[in-house]
C-alpha positions as a printed Julia matrix, in Angstrom:
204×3 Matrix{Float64}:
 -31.14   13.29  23.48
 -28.69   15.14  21.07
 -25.13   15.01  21.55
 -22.87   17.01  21.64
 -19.69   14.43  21.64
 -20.81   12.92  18.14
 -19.37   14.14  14.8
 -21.48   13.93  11.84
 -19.28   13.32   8.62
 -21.0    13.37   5.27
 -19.3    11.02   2.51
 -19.84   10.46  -1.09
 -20.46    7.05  -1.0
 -23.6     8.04   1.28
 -27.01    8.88   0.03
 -28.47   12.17   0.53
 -29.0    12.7    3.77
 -26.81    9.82   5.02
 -23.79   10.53   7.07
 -21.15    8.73   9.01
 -21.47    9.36  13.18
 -18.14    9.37  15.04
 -18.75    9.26  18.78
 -15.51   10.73  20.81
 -16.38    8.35  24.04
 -18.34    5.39  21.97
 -15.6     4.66  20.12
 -13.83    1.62  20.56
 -10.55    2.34  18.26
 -10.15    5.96  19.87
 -10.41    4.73  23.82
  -7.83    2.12  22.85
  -5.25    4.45  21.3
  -5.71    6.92  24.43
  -5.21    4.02  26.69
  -2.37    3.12  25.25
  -0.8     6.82  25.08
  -1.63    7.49  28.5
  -0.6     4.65  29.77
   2.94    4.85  27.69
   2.87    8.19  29.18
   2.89    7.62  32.9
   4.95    4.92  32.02
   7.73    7.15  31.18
   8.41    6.98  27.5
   7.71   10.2   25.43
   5.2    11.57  23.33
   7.64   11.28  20.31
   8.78    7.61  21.31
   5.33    6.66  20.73
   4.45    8.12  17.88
   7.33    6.44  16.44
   6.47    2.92  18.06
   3.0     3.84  16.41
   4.31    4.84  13.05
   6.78    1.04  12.86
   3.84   -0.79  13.96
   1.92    0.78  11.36
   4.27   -0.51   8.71
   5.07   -3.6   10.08
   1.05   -4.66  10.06
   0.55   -2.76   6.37
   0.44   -6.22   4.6
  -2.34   -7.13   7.76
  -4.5    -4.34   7.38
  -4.81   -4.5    3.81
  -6.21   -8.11   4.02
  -8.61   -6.66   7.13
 -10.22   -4.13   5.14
 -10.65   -6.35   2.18
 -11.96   -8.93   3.91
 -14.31   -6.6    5.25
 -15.08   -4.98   2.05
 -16.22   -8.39   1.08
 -18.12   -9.14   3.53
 -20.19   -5.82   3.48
 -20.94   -7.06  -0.75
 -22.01  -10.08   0.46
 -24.23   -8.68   3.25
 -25.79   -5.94   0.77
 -26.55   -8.46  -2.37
 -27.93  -10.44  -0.02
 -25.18  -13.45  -0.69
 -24.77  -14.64   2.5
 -28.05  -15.39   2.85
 -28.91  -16.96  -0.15
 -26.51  -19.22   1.06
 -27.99  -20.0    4.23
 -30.95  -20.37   2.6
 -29.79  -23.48   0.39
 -28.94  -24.78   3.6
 -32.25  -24.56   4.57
 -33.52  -25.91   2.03
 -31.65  -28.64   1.57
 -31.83  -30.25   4.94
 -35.06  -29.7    5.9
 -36.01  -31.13   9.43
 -32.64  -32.26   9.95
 -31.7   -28.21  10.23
 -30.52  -28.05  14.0
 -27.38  -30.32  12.36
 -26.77  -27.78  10.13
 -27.77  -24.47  11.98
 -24.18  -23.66  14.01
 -22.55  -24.29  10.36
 -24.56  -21.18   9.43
 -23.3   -19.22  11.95
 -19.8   -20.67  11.83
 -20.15  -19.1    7.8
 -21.19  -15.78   9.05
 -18.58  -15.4   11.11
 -15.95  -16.33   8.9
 -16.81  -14.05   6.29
 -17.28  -11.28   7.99
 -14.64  -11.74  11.27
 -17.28  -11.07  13.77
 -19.36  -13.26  15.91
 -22.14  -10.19  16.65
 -22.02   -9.82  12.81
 -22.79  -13.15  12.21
 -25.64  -13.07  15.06
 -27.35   -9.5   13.24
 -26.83  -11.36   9.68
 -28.88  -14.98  10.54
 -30.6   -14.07  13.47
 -33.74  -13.24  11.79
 -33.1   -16.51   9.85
 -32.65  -18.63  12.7
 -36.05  -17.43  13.98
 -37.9   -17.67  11.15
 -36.75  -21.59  10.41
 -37.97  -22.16  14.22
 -41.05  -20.88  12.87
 -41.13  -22.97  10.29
 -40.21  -26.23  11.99
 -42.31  -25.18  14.93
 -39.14  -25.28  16.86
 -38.19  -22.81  19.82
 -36.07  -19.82  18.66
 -33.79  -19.99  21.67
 -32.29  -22.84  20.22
 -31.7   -22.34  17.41
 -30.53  -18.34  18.21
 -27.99  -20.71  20.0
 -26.88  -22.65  17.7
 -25.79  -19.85  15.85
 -23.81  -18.05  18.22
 -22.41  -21.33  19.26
 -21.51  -21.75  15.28
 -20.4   -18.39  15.18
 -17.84  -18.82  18.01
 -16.48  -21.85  15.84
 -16.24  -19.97  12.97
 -14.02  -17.17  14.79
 -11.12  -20.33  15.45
 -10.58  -19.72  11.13
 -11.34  -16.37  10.85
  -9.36  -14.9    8.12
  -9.61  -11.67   9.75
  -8.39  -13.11  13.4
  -5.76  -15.15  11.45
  -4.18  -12.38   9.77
  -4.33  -10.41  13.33
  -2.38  -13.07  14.7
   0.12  -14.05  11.99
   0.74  -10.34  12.51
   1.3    -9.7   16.39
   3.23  -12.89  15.92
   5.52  -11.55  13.01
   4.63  -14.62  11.08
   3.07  -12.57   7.79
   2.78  -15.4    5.19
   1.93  -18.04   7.29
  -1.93  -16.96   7.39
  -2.6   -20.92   5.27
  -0.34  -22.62   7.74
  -2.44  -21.5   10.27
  -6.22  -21.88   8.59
  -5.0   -25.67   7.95
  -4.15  -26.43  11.5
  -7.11  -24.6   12.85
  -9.8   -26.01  10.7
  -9.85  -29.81  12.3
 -11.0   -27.83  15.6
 -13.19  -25.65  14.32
 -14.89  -28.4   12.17
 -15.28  -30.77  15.65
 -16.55  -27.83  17.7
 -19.64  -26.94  14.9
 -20.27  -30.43  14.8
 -20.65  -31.56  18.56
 -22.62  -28.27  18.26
 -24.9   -29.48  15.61
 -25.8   -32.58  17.42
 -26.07  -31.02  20.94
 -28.75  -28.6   19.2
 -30.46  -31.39  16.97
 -31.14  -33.9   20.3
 -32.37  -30.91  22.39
 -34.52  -29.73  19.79
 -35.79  -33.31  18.92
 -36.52  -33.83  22.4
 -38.24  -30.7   22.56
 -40.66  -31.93  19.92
C-alpha cells in the first residue's frame, strides 16, 4: 500500500534510484519532539520558551552529538567493508567447539560499535545461525547468546556513555565512566558465555 505520510528525499550519496524515506508517524525522533512540545504546551510554558530550552540544549549536548554521529559513521564503515564480521569470524575460527563461550562476546562487540542492541542482532544474526549449523547446534541458542551479549555490550556503549555523561553535565568524563562500567559488563558476557556453553553441551 502506498503512502501518502512518507517523504521520499533523494541524496547524493545515494545511487540512482536510491532515496532516503521519512515517515511523518514512523518516526521515532519526530513523535518525541511533538511529545515533548505538546506536552510543554499544556503545561503552560510558551512556544518561544521552548524553542529556546531546545536551542541551549542543543548547545549544551554539541560536544555529545558530534561523538554520536561519529561513532555511528564508524560503525556504518565497519558494517559496509564487512569489518565487523571479519572479526567475528576470527572468533570463530579460533575457538572452534568451544564457541557458545565466546558467542555473547560477539554480540557484546556489535553492540558496542555500533550503540544498538537490534544492530548488533541484524549484524551477527545470520552468523550465529550459520555457526549452529556448523556445530550442529540449535540456533535459538546461540541467537541468544547474542542478544544476551549484546545487552552487555550496551553497559560500555560509547554511544550510551556519551548520552549519559551528557544528561548528566559530566562532558569529559566519558573514560571515567567506560572504566567503571567495564568490570560489569565483562562478568555479565561471561556468566553468559558459560550459561550458553552448558546448555548447548547438554543439548548435544
Amino acid at each position: 500500500m502506498k503512502s501518502t505520510l512518507v517523504s521520499k528525499i533523494h541524496l547524493p550519496i545515494y545511487a540512482e534510484g536510491k532515496y532516503f524515506a521519512f515517515g511523518w508517524l514512523s518516526n521515532a525522533g519526530l513523535m518525541l519532539f511533538l511529545g515533548a512540545f505538546i506536552g510543554g504546551l499544556v503545561q503552560g510554558v510558551s512556544a518561544g520558551k521552548l524553542f529556546q530550552i531546545l536551542g541551549q540544549t542543543l548547545v549544551k549536548m554539541k560536544a555529545s552529538g558530534i561523538t554520536v554521529i561519529c561513532l555511528v559513521a564508524m560503525s556504518a564503515i565497519m558494517s559496509h567493508s564487512s569489518m565487523i564480521a571479519v572479526i567475528a569470524k576470527g572468533l570463530v575460527d579460533a575457538t572452534g567447539t568451544f564457541y557458545p563461550l565466546v558467542a555473547p562476546l560477539v554480540g557484546a562487540i556489535g553492540t558496542f560499535a555500533t550503540g544498538s542492541d537490534t544492530s548488533s542482532n541484524i549484524l551477527f544474526g545470520k552468523l550465529q545461525a550459520s555457526v549452529a549449523d556448523q556445530l550442529n547446534m540449535d540456533k535459538s541458542w546461540l541467537a541468544a547468546a547474542n542478544t544476551a551479549g549484546a545487552t552487555g555490550g550496551k553497559i560500555i556503549s560509547p554511544q550510551s556513555i556519551a548520552i549519559a555523561t551528557a544528561a548528566c553535565e559530566q562532558q569529559g568524563q566519558e573514560g571515567a565512566f567506560l572504566r567503571s562500567a567495564m568490570p560489569y559488563a565483562i562478568v555479565y558476557v561471561i556468566i553468559a558465555g558459560i550459561t550458553v556453553y552448558c546448555f548447548t553441551a547438554f543439548a548435544l
